[in-house]
C-alpha positions in Angstrom: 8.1 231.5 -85.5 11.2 229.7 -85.6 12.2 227.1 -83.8 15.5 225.6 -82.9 16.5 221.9 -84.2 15.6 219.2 -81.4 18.9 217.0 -81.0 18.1 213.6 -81.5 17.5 211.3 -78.5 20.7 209.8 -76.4 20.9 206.2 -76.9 21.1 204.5 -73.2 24.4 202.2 -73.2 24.3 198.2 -73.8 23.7 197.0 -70.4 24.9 194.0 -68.9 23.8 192.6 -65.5 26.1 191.0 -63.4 26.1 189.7 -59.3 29.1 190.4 -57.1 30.5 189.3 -53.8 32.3 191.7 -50.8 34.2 189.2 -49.3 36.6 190.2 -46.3 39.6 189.0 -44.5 40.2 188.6 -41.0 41.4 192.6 -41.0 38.7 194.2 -42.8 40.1 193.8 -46.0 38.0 194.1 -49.3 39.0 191.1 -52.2 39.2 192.6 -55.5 39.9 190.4 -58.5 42.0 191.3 -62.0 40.6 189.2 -64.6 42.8 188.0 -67.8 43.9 190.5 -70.0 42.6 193.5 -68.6 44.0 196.3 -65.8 41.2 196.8 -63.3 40.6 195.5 -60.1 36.9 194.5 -59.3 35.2 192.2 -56.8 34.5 188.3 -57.6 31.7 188.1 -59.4 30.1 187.8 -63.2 27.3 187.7 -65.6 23.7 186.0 -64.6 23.1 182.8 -66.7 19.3 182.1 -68.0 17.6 181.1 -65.2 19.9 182.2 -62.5 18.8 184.2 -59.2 21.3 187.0 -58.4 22.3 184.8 -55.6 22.9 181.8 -58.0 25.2 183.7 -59.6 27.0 185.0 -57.1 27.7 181.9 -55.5 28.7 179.8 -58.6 31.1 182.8 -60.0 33.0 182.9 -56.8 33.2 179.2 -56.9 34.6 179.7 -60.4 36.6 182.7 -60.1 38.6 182.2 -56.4 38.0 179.0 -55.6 35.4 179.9 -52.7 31.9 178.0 -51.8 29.6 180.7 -50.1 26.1 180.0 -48.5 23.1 181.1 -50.2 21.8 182.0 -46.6 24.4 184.3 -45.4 24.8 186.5 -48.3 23.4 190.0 -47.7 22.3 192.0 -49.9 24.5 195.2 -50.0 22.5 196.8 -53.0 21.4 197.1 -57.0 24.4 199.5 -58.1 24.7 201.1 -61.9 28.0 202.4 -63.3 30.5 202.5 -66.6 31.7 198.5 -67.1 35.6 198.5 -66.7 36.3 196.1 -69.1 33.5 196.7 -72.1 33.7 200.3 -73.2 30.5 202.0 -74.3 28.4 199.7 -71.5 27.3 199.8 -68.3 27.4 197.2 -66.1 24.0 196.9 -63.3 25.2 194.4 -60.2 23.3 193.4 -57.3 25.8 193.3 -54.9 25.8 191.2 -51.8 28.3 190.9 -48.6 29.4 187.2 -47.5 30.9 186.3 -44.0 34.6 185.7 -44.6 35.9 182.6 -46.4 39.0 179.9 -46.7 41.6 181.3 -49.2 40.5 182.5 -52.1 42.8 181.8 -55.0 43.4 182.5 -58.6 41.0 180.3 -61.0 39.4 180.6 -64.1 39.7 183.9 -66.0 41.3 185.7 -62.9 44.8 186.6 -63.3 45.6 188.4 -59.6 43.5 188.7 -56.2 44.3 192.1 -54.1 43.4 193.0 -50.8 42.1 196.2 -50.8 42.0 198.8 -47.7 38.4 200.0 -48.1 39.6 203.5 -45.7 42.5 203.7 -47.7 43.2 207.3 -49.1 43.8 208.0 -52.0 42.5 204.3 -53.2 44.4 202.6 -56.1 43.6 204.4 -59.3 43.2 200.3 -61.0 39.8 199.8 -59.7 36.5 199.3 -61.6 34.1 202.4 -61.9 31.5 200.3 -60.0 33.8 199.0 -57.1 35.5 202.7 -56.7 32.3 204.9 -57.2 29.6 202.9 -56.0 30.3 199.7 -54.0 32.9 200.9 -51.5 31.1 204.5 -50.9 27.9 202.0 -49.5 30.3 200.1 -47.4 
C-alpha cells in the first residue's frame, strides 16, 4: 500500500500583541493614525510592555501617539481581534480593542506622521487602512 507524502506542518506567523483605542469625534468619526514611514492607516494604539494590562497600554500609547489622556474606567472593551500586521510582513498582529468616550484634539506625536478621520459607513472605504482596522475592527462597530 502506498501512501501519499504528508506535507510538512504550516508554521503559525510571529505574533505580536498589541492594544488599540476607537476614539470618535463629535460626528461619528473613527481616528485612524499613519505611523512614520509606512502607508496604512490604523487606530492609536501599540505593543504591550512587560507588565502592562491591555488597558495600560492602551492608555499610555494614545498618550504617546496623539497627545490624548483617556480613563482607565470608561474604556470598553470592543473585542480580542486577529489579523495580517500592516506594517511587519509575515506577522500577525492580536489586539484587544477597546472604545473610549470622545477626547480633546488629538494631534500628531511620537512615531505618527498623519491623523484621518475616517467615515466608518463610508463605501467603498480607503483602500490605506490596516487589515485589522478594515477586516475586523470596523465590521464589529
Amino acid at each position: 500500500m502506498t501512501t501519499a507524502p504528508s506535507s510538512p506542518p504550516t508554521a503559525e506567523p510571529p505574533l505580536i500583541g498589541v492594544s488599540a483605542v476607537v476614539l470618535r469625534d463629535a460626528r461619528g468619526r473613527v481616528l485612524t493614525v499613519r505611523k512614520r514611514g509606512t502607508a496604512r492607516f490604523m487606530l492609536p494604539g501599540g505593543k504591550h510592555e512587560p507588565g502592562e494590562s491591555p488597558e495600560q497600554t492602551a492608555v499610555r500609547e494614545c498618550s504617546e501617539e496623539v497627545g490624548v489622556h483617556l480613563d482607565p474606567v470608561q474604556l470598553r472593551r470592543l473585542g480580542r481581534f486577529r489579523a495580517a500586521a500592516a506594517n511587519e510582513a509575515g506577522h500577525e498582529v492580536e489586539a484587544v480593542v477597546f472604545e473610549h468616550p470622545s477626547v480633546a484634539d488629538p494631534v500628531v506625536a511620537a512615531e505618527i506622521d498623519e491623523l484621518r478621520w475616517l467615515d466608518p459607513s463610508a463605501t467603498p472605504l480607503p483602500d490605506d487602512l490596516a487589515p485589522l482596522l478594515a477586516q475586523r475592527v470596523l465590521p464589529a462597530l
